[in-house]
N, CA, C and O atoms as CSV, one atom per row, in Angstrom:
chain,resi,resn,atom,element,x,y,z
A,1,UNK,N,N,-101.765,-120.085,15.014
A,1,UNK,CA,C,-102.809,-120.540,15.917
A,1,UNK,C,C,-102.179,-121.059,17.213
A,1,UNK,O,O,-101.061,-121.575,17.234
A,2,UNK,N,N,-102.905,-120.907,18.228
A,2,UNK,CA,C,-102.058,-121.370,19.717
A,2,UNK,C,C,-102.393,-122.951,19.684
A,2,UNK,O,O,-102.889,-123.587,18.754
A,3,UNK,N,N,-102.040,-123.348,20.789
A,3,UNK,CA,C,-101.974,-124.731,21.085
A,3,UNK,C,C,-103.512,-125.338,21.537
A,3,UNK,O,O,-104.579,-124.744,21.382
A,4,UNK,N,N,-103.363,-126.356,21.991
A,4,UNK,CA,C,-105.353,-126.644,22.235
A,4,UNK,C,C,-104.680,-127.378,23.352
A,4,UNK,O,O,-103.473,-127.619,23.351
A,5,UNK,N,N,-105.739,-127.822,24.571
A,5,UNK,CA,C,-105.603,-129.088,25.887
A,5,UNK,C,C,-106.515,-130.183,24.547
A,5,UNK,O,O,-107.521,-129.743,23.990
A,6,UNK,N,N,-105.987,-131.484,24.240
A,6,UNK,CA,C,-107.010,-132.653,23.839
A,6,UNK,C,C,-107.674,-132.970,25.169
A,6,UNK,O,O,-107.564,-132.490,26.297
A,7,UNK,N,N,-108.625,-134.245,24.479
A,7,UNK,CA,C,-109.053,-135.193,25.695
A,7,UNK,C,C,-108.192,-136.069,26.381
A,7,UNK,O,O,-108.903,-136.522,27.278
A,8,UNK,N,N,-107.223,-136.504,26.467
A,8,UNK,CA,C,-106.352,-137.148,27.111
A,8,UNK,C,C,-106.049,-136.181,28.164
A,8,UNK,O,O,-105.400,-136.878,28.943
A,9,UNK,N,N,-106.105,-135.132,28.623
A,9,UNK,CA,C,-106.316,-134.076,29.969
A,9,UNK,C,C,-107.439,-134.897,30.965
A,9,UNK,O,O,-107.311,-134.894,32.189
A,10,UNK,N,N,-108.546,-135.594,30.275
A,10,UNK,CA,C,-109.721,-135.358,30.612
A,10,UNK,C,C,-109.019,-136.963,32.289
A,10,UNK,O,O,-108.495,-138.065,32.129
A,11,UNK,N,N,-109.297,-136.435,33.204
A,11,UNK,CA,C,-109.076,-137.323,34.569
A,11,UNK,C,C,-107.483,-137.465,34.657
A,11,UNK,O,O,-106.876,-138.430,35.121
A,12,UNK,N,N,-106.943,-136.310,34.118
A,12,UNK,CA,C,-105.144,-136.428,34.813
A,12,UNK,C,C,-104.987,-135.121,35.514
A,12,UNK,O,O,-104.574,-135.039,36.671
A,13,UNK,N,N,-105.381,-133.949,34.665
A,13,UNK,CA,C,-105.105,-132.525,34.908
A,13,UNK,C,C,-103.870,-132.771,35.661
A,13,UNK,O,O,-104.100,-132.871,36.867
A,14,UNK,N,N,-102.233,-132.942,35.238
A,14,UNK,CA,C,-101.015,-132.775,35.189
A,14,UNK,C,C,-100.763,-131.667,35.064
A,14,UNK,O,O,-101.553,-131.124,34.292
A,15,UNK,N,N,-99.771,-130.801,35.587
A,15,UNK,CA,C,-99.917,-128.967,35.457
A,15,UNK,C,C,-98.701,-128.797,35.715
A,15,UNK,O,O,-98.479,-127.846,36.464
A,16,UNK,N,N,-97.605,-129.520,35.281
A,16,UNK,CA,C,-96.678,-129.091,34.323
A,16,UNK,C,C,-96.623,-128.388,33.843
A,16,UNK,O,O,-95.742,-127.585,34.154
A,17,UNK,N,N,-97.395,-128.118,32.824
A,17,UNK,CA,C,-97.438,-126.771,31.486
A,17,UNK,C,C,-97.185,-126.288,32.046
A,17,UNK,O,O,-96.001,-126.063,32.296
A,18,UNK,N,N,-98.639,-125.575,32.892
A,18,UNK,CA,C,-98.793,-124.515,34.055
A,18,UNK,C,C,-97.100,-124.013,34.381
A,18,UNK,O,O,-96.749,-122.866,34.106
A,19,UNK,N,N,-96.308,-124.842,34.884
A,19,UNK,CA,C,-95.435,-124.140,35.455
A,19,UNK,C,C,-93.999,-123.566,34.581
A,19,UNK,O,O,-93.022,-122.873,34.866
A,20,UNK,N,N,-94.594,-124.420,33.154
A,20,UNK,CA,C,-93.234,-123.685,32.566
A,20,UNK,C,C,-94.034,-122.600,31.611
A,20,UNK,O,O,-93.284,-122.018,30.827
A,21,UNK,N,N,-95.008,-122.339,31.562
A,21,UNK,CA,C,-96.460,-121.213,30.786
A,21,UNK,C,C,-95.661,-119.800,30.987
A,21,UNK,O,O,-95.186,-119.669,32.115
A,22,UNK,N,N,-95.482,-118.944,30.265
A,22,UNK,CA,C,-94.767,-117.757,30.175
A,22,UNK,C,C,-96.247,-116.935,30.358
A,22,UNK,O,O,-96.092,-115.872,30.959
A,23,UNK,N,N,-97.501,-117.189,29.999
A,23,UNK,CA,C,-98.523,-115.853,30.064
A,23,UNK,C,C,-99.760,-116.292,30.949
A,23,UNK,O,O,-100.840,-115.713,30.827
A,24,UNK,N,N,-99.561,-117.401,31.901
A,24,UNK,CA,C,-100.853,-118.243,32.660
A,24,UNK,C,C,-102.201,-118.183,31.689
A,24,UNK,O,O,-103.163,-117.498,32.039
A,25,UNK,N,N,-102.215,-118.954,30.431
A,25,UNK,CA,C,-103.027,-118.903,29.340
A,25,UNK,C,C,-103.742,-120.492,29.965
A,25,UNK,O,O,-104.700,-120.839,29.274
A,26,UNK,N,N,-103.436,-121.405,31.067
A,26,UNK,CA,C,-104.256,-122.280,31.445
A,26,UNK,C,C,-105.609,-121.625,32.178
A,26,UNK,O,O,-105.710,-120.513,32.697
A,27,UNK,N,N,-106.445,-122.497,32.073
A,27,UNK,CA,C,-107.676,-122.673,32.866
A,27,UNK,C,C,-108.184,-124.188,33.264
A,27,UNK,O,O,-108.258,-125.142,32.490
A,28,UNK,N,N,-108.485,-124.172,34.527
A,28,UNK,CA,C,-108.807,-125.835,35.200
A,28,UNK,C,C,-110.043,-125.364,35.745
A,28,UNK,O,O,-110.388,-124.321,36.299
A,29,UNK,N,N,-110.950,-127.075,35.238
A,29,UNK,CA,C,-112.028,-127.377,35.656
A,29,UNK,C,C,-111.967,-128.216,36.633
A,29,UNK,O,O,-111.176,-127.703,37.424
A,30,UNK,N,N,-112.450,-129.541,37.203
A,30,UNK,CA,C,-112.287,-130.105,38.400
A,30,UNK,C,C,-112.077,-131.372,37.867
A,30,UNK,O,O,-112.225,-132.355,38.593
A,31,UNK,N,N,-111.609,-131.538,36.183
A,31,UNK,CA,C,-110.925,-133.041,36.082
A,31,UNK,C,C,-110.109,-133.144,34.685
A,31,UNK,O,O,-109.662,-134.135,34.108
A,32,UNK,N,N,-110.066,-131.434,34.262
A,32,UNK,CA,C,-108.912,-131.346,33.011
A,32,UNK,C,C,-108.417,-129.453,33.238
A,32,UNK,O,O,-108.735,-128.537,33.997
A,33,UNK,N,N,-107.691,-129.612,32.328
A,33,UNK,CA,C,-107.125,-128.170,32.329
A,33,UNK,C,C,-107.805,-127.440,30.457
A,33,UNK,O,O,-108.291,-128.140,29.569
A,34,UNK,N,N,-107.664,-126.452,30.427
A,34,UNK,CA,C,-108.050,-125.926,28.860
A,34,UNK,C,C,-106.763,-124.525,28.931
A,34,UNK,O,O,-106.208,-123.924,29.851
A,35,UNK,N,N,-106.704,-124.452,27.203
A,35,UNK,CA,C,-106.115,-123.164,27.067
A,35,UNK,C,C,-106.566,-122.175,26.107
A,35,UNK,O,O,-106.997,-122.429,24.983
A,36,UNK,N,N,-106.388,-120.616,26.820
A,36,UNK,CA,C,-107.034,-119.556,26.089
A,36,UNK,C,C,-106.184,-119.211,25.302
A,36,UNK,O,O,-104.999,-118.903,25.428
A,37,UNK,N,N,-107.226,-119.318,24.024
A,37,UNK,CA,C,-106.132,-119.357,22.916
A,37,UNK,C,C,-105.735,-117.640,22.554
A,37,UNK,O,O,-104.818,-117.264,21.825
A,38,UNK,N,N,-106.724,-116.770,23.302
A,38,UNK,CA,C,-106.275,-115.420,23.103
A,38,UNK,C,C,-104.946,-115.420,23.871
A,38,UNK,O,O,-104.057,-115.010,23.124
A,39,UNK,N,N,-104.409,-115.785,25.306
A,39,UNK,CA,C,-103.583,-115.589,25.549
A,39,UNK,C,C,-102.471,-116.641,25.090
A,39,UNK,O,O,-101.343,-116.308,25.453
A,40,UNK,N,N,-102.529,-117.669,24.474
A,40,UNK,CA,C,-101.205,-118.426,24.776
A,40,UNK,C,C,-100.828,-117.470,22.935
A,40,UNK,O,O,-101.466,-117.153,21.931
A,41,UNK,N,N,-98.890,-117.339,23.652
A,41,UNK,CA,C,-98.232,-117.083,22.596
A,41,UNK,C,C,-97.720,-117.701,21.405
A,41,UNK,O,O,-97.036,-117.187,20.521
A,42,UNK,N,N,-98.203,-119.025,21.518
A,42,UNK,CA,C,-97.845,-120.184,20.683
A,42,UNK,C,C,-96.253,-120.324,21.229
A,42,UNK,O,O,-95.494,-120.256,20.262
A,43,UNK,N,N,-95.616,-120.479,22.358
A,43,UNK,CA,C,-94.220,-120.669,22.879
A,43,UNK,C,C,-93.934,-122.590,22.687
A,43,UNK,O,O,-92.880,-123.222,22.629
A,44,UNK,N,N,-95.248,-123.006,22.639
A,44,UNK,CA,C,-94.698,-124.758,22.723
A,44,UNK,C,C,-93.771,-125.185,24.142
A,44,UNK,O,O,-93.291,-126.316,24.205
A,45,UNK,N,N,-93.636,-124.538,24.874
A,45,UNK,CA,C,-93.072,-124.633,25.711
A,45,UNK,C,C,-93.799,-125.907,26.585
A,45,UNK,O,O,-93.124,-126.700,27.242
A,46,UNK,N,N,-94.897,-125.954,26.511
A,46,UNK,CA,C,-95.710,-127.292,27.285
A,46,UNK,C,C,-96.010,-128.326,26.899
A,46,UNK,O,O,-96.602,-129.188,27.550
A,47,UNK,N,N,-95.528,-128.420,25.417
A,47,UNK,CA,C,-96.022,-129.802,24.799
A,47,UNK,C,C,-94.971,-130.760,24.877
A,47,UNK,O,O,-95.276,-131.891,24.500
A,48,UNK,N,N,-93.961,-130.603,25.224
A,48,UNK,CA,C,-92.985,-131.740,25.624
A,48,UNK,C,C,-92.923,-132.236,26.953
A,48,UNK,O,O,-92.226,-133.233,27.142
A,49,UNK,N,N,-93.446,-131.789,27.779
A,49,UNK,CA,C,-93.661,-131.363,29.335
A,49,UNK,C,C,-95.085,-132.163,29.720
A,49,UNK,O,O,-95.128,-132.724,30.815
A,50,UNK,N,N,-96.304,-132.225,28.790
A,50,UNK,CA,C,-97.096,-132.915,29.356
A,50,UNK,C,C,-97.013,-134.338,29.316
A,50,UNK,O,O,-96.918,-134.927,28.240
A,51,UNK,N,N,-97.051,-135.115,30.741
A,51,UNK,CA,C,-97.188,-136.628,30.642
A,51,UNK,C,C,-98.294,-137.182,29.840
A,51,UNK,O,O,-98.462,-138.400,29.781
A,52,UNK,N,N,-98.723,-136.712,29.490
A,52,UNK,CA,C,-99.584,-137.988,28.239
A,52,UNK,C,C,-99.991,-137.339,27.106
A,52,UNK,O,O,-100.966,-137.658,26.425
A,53,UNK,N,N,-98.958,-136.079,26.827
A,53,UNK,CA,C,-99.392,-136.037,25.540
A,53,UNK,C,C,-100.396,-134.925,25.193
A,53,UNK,O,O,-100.099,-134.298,24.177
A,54,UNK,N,N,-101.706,-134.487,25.927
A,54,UNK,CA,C,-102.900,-133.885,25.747
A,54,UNK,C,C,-102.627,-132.583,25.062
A,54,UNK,O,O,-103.593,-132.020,24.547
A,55,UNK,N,N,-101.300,-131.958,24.973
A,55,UNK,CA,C,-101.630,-130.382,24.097
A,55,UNK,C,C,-100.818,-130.715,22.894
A,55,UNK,O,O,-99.752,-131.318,22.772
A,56,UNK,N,N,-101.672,-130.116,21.984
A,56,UNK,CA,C,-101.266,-130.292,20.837
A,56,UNK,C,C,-100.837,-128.723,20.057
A,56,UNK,O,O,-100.636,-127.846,20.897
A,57,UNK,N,N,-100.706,-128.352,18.877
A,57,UNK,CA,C,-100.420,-127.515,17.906
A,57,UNK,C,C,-101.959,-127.374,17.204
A,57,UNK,O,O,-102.409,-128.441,16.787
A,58,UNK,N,N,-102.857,-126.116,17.018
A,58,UNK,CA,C,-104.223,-126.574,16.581
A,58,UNK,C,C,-104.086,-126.702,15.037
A,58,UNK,O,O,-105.115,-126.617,14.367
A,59,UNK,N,N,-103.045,-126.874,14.504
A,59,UNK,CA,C,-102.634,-127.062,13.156
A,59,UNK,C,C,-102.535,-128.747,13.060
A,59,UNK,O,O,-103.088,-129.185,12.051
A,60,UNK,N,N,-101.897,-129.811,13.979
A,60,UNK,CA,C,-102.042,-131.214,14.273
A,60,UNK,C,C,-103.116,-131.539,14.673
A,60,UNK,O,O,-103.244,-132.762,14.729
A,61,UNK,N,N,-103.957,-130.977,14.980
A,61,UNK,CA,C,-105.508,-131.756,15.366
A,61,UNK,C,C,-105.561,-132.740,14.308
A,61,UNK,O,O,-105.096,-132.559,13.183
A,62,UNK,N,N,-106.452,-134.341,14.918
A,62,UNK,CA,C,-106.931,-134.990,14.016
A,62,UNK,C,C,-107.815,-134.260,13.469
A,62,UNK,O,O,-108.320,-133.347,14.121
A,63,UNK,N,N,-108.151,-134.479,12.295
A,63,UNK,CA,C,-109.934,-134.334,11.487
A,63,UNK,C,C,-110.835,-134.240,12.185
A,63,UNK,O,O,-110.704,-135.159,12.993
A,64,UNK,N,N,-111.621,-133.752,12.385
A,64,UNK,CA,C,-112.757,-133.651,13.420
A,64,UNK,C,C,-112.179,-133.283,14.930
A,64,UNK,O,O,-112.590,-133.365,16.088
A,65,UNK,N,N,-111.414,-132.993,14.490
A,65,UNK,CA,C,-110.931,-132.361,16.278
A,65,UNK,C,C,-111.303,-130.863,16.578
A,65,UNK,O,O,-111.621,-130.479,17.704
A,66,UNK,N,N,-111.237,-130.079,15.511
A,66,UNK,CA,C,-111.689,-128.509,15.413
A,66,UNK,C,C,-112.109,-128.321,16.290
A,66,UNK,O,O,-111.580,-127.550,17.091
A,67,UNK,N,N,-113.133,-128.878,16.505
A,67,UNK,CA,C,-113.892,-128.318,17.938
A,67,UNK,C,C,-113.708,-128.313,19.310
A,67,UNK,O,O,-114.484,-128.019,20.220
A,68,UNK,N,N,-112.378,-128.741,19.314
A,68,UNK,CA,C,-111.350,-128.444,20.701
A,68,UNK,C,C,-110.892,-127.267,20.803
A,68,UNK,O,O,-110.201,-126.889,21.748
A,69,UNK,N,N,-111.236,-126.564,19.829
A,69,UNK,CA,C,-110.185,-125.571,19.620
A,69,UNK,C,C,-111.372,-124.236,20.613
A,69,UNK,O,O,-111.122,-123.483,21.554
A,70,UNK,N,N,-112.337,-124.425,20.001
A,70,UNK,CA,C,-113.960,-123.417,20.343
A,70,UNK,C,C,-113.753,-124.015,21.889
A,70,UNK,O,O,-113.293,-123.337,22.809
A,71,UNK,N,N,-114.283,-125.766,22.038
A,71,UNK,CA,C,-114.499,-125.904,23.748
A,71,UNK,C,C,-112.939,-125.168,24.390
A,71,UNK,O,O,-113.083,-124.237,25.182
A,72,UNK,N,N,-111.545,-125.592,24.042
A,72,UNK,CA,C,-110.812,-124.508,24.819
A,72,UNK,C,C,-111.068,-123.259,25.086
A,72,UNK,O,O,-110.904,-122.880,26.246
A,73,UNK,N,N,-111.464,-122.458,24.218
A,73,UNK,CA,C,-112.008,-120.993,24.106
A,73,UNK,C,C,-112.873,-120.552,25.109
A,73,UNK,O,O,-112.772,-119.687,25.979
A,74,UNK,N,N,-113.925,-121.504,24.725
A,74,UNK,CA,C,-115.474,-121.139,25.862
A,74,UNK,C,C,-114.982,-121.533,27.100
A,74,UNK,O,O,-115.248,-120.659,27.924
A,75,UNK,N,N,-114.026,-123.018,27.880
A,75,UNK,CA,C,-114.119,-123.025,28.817
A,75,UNK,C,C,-113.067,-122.457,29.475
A,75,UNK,O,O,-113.182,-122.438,30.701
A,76,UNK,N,N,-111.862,-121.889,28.909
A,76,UNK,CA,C,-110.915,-121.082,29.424
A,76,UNK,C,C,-111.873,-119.817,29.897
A,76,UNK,O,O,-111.537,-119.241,30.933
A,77,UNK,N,N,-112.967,-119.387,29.240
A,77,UNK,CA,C,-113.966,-117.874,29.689
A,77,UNK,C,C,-114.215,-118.165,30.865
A,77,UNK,O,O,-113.807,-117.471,31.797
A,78,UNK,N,N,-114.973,-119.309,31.038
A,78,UNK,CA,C,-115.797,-119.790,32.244
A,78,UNK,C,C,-115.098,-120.130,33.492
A,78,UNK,O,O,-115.543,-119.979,34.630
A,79,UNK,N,N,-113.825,-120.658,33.115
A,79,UNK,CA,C,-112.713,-121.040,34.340
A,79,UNK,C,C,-112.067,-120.526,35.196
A,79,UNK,O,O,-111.845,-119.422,34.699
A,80,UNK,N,N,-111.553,-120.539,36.239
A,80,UNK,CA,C,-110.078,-119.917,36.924
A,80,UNK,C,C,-109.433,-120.285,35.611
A,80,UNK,O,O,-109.789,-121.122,34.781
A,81,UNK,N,N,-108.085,-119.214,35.622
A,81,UNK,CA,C,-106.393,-119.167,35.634
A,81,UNK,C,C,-105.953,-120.575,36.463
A,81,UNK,O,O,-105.981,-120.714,37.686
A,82,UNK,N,N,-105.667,-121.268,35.774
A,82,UNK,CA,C,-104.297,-122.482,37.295
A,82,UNK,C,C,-103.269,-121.315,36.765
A,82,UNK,O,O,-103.250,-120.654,35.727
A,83,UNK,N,N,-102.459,-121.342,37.873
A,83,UNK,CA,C,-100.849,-120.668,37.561
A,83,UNK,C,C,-100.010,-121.535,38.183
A,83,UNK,O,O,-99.153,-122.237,37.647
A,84,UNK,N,N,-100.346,-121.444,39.585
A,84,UNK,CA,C,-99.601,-122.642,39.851
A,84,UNK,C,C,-99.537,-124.549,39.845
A,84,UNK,O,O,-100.548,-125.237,39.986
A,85,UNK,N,N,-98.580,-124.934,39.712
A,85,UNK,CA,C,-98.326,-126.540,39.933
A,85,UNK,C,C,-98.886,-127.177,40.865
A,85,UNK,O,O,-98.554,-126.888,42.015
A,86,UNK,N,N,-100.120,-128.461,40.592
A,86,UNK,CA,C,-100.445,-128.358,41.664
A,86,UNK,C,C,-100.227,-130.319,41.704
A,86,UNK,O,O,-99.169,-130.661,41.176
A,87,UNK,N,N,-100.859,-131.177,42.102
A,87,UNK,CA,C,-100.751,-132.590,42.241
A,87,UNK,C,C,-101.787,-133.138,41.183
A,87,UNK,O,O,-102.834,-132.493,41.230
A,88,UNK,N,N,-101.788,-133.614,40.740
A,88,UNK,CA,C,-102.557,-134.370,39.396
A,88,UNK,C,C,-103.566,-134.922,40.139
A,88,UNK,O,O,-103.481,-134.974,41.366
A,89,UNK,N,N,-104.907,-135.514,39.286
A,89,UNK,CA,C,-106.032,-136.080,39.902
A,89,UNK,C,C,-105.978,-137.767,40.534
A,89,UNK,O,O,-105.366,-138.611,39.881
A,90,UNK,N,N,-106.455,-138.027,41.434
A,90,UNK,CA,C,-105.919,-139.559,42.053
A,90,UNK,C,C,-106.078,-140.701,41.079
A,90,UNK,O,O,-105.610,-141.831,41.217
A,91,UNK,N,N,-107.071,-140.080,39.705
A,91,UNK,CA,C,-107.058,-140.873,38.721
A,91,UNK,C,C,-105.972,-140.615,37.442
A,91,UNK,O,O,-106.129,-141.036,36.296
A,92,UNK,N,N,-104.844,-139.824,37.933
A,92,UNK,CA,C,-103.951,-139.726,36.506
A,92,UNK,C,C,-103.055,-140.505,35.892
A,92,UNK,O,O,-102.516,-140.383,34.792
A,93,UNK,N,N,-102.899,-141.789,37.205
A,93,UNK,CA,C,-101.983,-142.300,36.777
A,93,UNK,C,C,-102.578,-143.627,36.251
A,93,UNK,O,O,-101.905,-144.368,35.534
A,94,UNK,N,N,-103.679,-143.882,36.565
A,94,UNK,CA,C,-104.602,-145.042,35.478
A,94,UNK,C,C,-104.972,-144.572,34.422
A,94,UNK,O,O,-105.012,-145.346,33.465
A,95,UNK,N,N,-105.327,-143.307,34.242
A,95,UNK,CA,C,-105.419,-142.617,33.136
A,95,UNK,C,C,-104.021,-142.707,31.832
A,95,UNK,O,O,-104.168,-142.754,30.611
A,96,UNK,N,N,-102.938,-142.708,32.491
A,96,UNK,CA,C,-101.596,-142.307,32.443
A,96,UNK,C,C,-101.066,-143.837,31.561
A,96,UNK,O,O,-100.212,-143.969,30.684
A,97,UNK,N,N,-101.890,-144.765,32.162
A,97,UNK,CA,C,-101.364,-146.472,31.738
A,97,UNK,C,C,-102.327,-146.111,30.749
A,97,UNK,O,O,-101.960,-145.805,29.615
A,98,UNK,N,N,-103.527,-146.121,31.081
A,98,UNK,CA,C,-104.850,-146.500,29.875
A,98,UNK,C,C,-104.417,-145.751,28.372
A,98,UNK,O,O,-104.449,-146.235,27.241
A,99,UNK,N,N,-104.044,-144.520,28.778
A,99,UNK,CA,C,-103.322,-143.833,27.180
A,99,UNK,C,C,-102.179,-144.173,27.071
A,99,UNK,O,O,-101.370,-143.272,26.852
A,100,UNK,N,N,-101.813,-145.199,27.149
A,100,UNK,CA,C,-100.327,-146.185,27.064
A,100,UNK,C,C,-98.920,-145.461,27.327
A,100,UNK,O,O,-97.983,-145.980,26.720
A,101,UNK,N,N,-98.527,-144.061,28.338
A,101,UNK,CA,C,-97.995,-143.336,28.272
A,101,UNK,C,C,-96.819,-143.625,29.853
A,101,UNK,O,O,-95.928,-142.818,30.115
């Protein structure tokens, strides 16, 4: 199974991943990022890379998280591609304290 964006994305959108992403499997909305799980290769390449944490393995989801897995899906359809790195949201770095990171 590929990786999932959690809610801890939700007011940082950090795009990191984005730039070390081997297949541009991100998609950004206007205050998180998501990933298509058809394209990501499962590389893990972004989960050490994000500042707070938000992508996970969809095998580590908490319990009741499943359904990150579908909203990545649907809103990677609906989204741009990010490919490139871009500046995080002016709220990422309160975001960034608030998830103790």
């Amino acid at each position: 199974m590929p990786h999932v964006i959690t809610d801890n994305c939700q007011a940082c959108r950090y795009t990191e991943c984005v730039g070390v992403c081997p297949v541009d499997c991100f998609h950004g909305s206007a205050d998180r990022l998501y990933i298509d799980p058809d394209v990501c290769i499962d590389c893990a390449a972004c989960v050490p890379i994000c500042p707070v944490k938000a992508i996970s393995d969809s095998f580590d989801l908490e319990s009741g998280a499943e359904a990150l897995i579908e909203l990545n899906r649907r809103r990677a359809r609906e989204l741009p591609v990010v490919a490139d790195q871009c500046d995080p949201l002016p709220t990422a770095a309160d975001r960034r304290l608030a998830l103790g990171y």
